[in-house]
C-alpha positions as MATLAB code, in Angstrom:
seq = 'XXXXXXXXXXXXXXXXXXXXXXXXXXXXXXXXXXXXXXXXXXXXXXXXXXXXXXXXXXXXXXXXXXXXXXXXXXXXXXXXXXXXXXXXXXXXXXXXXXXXXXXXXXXXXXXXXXXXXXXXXXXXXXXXXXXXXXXXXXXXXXXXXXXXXXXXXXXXXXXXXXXXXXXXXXXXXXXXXXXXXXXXXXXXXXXXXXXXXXXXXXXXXXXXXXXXXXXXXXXXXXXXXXXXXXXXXXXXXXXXXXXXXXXXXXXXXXXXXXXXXXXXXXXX';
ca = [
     180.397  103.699  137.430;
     181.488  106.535  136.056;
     179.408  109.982  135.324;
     179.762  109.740  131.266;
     178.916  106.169  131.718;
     175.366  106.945  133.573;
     171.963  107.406  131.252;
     171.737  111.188  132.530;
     168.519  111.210  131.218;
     166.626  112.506  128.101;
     167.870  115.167  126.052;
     171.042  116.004  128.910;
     173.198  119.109  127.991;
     176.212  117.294  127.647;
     176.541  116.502  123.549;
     179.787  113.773  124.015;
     178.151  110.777  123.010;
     177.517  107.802  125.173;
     177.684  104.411  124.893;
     174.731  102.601  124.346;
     173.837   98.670  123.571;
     170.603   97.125  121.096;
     170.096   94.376  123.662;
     167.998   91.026  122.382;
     165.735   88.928  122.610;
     164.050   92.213  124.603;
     162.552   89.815  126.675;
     166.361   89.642  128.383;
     167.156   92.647  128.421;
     166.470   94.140  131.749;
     163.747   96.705  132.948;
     164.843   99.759  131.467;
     164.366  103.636  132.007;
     160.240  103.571  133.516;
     160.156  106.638  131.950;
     159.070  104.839  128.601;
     156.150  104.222  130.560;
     155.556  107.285  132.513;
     155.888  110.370  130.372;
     153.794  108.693  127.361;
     151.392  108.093  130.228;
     151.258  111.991  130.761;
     151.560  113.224  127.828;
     148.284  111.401  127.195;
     146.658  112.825  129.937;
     147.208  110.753  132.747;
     147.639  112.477  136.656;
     150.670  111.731  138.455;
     149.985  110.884  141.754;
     153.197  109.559  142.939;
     154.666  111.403  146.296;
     158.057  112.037  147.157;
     160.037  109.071  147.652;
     157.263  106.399  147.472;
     156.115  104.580  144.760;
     155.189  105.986  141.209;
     151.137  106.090  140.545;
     149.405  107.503  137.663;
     145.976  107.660  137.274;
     143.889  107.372  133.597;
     141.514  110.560  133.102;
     138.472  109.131  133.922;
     139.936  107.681  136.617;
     138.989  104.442  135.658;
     142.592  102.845  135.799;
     145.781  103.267  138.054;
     149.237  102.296  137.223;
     151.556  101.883  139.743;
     155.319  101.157  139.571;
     157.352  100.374  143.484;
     161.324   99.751  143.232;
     161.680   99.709  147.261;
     159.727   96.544  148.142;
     160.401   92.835  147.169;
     159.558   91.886  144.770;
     158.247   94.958  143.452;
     157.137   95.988  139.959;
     154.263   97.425  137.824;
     150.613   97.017  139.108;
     147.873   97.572  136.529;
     144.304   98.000  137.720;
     140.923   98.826  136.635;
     137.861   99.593  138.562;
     134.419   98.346  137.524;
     132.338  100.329  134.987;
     128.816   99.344  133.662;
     131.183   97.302  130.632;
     133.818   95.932  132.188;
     134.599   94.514  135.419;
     137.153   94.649  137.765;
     140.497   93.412  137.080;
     144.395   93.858  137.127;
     147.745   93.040  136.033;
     151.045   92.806  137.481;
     154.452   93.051  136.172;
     157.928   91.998  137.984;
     160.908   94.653  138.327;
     162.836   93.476  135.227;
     160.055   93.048  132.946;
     161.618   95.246  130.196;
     159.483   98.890  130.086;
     159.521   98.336  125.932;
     157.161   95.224  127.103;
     155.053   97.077  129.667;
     154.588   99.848  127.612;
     152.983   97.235  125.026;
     150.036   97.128  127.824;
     149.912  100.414  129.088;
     150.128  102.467  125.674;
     147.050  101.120  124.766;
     145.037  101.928  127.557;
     145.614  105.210  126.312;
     144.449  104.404  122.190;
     141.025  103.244  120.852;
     140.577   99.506  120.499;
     140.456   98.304  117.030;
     137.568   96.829  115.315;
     138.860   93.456  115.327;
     138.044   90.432  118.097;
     141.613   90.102  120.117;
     144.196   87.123  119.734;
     146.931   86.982  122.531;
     148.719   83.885  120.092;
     148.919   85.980  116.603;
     151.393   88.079  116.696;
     153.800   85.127  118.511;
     153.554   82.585  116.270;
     154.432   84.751  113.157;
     157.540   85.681  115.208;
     158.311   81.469  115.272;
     156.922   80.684  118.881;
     156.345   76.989  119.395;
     152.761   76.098  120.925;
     151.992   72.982  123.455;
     148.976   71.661  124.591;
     149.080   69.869  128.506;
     147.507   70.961  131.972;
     148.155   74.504  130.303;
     148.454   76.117  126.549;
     151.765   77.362  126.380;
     153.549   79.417  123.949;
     157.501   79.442  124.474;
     159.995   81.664  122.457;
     161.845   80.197  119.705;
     164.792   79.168  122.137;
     162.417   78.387  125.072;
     163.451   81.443  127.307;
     160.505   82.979  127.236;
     156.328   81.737  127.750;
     152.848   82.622  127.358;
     150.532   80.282  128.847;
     147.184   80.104  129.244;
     145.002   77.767  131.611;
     140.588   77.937  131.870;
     139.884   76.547  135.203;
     136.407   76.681  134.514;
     134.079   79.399  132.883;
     134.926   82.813  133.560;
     137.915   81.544  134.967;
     140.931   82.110  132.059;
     144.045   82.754  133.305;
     147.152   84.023  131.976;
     150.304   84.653  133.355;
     153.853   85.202  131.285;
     157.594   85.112  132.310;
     161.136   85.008  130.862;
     164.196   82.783  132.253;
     167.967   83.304  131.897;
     171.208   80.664  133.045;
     170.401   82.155  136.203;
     166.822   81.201  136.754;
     163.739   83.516  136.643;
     164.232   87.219  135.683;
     160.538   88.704  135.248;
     156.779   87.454  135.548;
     153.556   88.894  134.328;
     150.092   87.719  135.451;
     146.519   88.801  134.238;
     143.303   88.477  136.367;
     140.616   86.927  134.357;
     139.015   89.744  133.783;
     141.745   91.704  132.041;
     140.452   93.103  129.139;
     141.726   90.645  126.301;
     143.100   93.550  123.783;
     145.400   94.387  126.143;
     146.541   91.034  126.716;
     146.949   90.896  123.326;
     148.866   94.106  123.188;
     151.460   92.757  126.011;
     151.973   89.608  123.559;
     152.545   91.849  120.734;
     155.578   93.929  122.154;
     156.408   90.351  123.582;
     156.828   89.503  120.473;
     158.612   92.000  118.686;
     161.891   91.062  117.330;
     163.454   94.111  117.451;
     166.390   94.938  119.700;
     165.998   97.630  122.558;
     168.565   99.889  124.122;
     169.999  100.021  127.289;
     172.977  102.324  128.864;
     176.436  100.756  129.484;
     176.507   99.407  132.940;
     172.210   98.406  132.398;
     173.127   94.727  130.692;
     172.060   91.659  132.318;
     174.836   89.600  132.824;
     173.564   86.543  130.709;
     175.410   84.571  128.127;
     171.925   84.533  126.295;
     171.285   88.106  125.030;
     172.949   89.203  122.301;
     174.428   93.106  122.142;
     175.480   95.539  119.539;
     177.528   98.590  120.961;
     176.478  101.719  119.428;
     177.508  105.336  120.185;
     174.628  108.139  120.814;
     174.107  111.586  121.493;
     171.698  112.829  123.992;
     170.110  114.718  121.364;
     169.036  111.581  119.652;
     168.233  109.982  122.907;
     165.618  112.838  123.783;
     164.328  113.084  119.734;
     163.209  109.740  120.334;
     161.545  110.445  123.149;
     160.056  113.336  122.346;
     158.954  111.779  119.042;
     157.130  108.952  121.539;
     155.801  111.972  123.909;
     154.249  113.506  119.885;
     152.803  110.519  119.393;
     151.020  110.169  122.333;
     149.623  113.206  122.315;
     148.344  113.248  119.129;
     146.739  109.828  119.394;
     144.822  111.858  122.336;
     143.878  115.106  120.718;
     142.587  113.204  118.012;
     140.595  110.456  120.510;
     138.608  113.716  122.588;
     138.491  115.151  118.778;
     136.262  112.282  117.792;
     134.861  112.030  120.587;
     133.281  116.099  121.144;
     132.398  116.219  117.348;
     130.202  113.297  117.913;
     128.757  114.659  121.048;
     127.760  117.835  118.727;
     126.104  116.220  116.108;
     122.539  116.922  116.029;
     121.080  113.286  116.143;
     118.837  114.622  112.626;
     122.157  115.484  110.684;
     123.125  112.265  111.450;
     123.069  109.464  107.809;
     120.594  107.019  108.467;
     119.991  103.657  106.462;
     116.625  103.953  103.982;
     115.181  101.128  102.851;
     117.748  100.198  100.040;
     120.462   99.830  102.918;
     122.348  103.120  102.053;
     123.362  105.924  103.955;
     120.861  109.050  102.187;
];
């Protein structure tokens, strides 16, 4: 491969623009640049822990969480895991080597955001995109052309797994798998960029070869490559100034200033 044909990175000097493909389903579409994964991961705060020439690791603030992505062994791929605190128990996640980064990232962006208010659903967001459910030994959801699953199997109480995976013409390209203890809003949040329609990008020479993806050449500038980056890198660390924000005002509150509930309900 040629140098003008390589993904020199984000934001490169050279301004000749490259060529580029939207790749779908994403599910297809090979693993990507990790650094979708990794710089939102520091630019929210997370250590990087990785030595030279071994495997990436990252580590969540409090320590709480490690992320760790290793190219040199077989089969390789993204390990997610989270130590026990006095609400959660132990548990990880694991990703194979091709599981597009756009789809990891659906997991490990929001360990870094504040969970919503709202009781999870892994199923939601893939049966509004037109995924088919089955009921058998397992609950399955499969993509609209059956290249891609979701399935989900209680052994007994306690005991719900799920595990996730993508096939091509050539057999299995990716798997994911989820302890039963993974917290179930990011479960959800995997299924979610799962889900999502929308096309990704990958560099010329970074296409699976697979009669079923479907590409769109397109011509870009490193400029735009490293606006959109940096516009991911912004939002991530915004979504954490504004996280410790809440979280030190609240600390600072005098428990008296407080609003508390009289006796007609409202806040006085």
């Amino acid at each position: 491969m040629s140098k003008k044909q390589q993904w020199t990175g984000w934001g490169a000097a050279d301004q000749q623009a490259q060529q580029h493909y939207l790749v779908e389903p994403r599910h297809l579409a090979g693993g990507g640049d990790v650094r979708h994964v990794t710089e939102y991961l520091r630019a929210s705060g997370w250590k990087d822990k990785s030595t030279t020439g071994g495997p990436l690791v990252f580590d969540s603030p409090d320590k709480s969480v490690r992320i760790g992505y290793d190219p040199f062994t077989q089969p390789g791929g993204w390990t997610i895991r989270g130590k026990q605190t006095a609400h959660q128990e132990a548990w990880h996640a694991t990703f194979g080597r091709q599981t597009p980064v756009e789809i990891v990232a659906g997991l490990t962006d929001a360990l870094s955001t504040a969970r919503t208010a709202h009781a999870p659903n892994v199923w939601e967001s893939l049966l509004e995109q037109g995924w088919e459910t089955e009921r058998g030994r397992h609950f399955t959801a499969r993509s609209p052309v059956g290249d891609a699953f979701v399935r989900f199997h209680q052994s007994g109480p306690g005991q719900a797994h799920w595990w996730a995976g993508a096939r091509n013409e050539h057999g299995r390209v990716w798997e994911a798998m989820f302890t039963p203890t993974t917290p179930m809003h990011l479960v959800q949040a995997f299924s979610t960029a799962l889900a999502d329609p929308e096309p990704v990008m990958r560099p010329l020479g970074h296409i699976p070869p697979s009669q079923r993806i479907l590409t769109t050449s397109v011509s870009v500038l490193p400029s735009q490559l490293g606006a959109w980056q940096q516009a991911r890198i912004t939002a991530a660390r915004a979504a954490t100034w504004a996280r410790h924000s809440f979280a030190t005002n609240r600390s600072r509150t005098p428990p008296g200033a407080r609003p508390h509930a009289g006796q007609s309900g409202r806040a006085r």
